[in-house]
C-alpha positions, 0 to 999 in steps of 0.5 A: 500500500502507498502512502497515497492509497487508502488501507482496504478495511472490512466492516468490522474494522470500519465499526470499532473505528466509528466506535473508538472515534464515537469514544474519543476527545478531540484533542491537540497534539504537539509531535516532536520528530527528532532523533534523541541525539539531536535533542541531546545535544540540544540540551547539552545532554549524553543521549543516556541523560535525555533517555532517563529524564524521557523515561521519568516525563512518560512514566508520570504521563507527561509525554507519550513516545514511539518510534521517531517522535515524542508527543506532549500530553495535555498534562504536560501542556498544562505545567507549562501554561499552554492552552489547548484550546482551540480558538476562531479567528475572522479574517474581513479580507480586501476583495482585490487580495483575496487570492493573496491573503488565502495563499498565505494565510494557507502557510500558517499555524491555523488546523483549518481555514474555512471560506464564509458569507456574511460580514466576515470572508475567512474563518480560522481555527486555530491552536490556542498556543498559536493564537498570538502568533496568527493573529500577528501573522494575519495582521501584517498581511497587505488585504487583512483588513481585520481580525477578530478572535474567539477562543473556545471555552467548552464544546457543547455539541459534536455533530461530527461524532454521531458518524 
């Protein structure tokens, strides 16, 4: 199979799927993909050093590792004041520089970007840890005419989970 290629799933496999994502929370995750001995040596530490303090970060639920990365967990995000929010920015956009803003606004920290009507032209959803840099980002782009954030308290409804 290519990475291009969906997997051929059978029904059962499709059920437990929908079953796990009817279960699941959605989530921001924040991926490491470095190789030990470069964060070791970023941290100015022997790749022995940095598999210990790795093991102890796992161990108390702060970090979850495989094979070629390493992901911050929630807790962690929390002792370091990072919020994990999501948050929505509306973009008014200057009609002429649409095409312009869209293209760059495409290479920023945003999960997703959503054409709309109405007084506003884009909505952005955006990590809540990224807030301040999209927004300064977004304000700095010649047809931005201006931006207004929201960021999410709690969730009340899922449409997407009674797939």
């Amino acid at each position: 199979m290519t990475r291009m290629e969906e997997p051929i799933l059978t029904d059962r496999q499709v059920e437990i799927l929908r079953t796990l994502f009817g279960m699941s929370e959605q989530t921001s995750v924040f991926t490491i993909r470095r190789k030990q001995i470069e964060l070791a040596n970023g941290l100015g530490l022997t790749r022995q050093a940095l598999n210990i303090h790795l093991r102890k970060l796992r161990d108390a639920g702060l970090i979850r590792t495989g094979r070629g990365f390493i992901d911050l967990t929630e807790s962690a995000l929390r002792i370091l004041g990072v919020g994990t929010a999501e948050a929505f920015v509306f973009l008014k956009i200057n009609p002429p520089k649409r095409e312009q803003v869209y293209e760059k606004i495409r290479g920023m920290p945003a999960l997703d970007v959503y054409r709309v009507t109405g007084e506003i032209d884009l909505v952005a959803v955006v990590p809540q840890s990224q807030l301040d840099k999209f927004l300064e980002e977004a304000s700095a782009i010649e047809g931005v005419i201006s931006t207004s954030s929201h960021v999410v308290i709690s969730s009340v409804k899922h449409s997407w989970k009674n797939l």
